[in-house]
N, C-alpha and C positions, 0 to 999 in steps of 0.2 A: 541496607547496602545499595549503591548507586546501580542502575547498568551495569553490562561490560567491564563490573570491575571483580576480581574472587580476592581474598583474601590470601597473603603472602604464607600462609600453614599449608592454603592446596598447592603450591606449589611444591617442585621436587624438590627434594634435600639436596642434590648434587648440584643444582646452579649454583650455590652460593649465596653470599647474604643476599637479601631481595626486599625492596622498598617494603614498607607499608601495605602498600596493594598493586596489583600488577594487573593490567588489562591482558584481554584473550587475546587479542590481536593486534598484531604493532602496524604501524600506519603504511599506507604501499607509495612507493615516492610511482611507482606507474600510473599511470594515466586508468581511472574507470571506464569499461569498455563502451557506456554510454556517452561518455565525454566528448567524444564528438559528435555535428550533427548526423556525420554520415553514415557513422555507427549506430544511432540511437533508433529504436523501432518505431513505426510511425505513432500519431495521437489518434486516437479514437474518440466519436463523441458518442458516446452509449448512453442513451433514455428506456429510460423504465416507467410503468405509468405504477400509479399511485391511488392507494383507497384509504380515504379517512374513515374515522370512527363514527363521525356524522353520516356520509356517504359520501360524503366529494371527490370528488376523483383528481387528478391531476398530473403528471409528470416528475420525474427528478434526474437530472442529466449529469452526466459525468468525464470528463475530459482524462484519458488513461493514454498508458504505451504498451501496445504488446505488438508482437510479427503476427499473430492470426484473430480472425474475427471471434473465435472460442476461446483465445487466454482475453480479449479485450473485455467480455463479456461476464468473464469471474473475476476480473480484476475489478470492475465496478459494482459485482455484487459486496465482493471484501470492502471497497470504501463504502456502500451503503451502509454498513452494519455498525459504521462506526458512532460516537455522540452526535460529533458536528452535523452530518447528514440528518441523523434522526432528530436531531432538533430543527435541523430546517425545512423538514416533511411535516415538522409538526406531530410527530409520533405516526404517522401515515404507514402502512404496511404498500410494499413495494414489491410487485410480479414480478421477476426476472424470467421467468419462462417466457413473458411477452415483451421482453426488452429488445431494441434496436440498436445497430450499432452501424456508423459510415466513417470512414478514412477524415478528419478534420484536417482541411487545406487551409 
């Protein structure tokens, strides 16, 4: 079964007949509260260094939004954890304890 989609049995008996499948949430015609720039929390550029399996060391940087230096900081750990990253460390295990974070202008 796709995402975002349940099957028209969990749905309640009293709406009435009901497609096929029905999504949890219907679309918002309002604007995302990111959607504009002035809204949006600044970018962050967070570097974490990096220790290969050989010993090499290195860096892995990550361009993220949050309003304080500690969400900016577990937002780039959550993207490090993901494939894409770990394959482009090279399987490298990555500190966040000694990660660095500045406001990207």
């Amino acid at each position: 079964m796709a995402l975002g989609l349940v099957p028209a049995a969990a749905a309640t008996p009293a709406a009435g007949p009901l497609p096929a499948r029905r999504r949890y949430s219907t679309p918002s015609t309002a604007a995302s509260p990111w959607s504009s720039p002035a809204a949006a929390p600044p970018l962050w550029l967070v570097t974490m260094p990096t220790a290969g399996r050989d010993g090499r060391t290195g860096t892995q940087s990550f361009v993220v939004r949050a309003r304080v230096l500690q969400e900016a900081i577990v937002a780039a750990v959550t993207c490090s954890g993901t494939d894409h990253a770990l394959l482009h460390r090279r399987g490298a295990r990555i500190n966040p304890l000694l990660a660095s974070a500045a406001l990207h202008r």
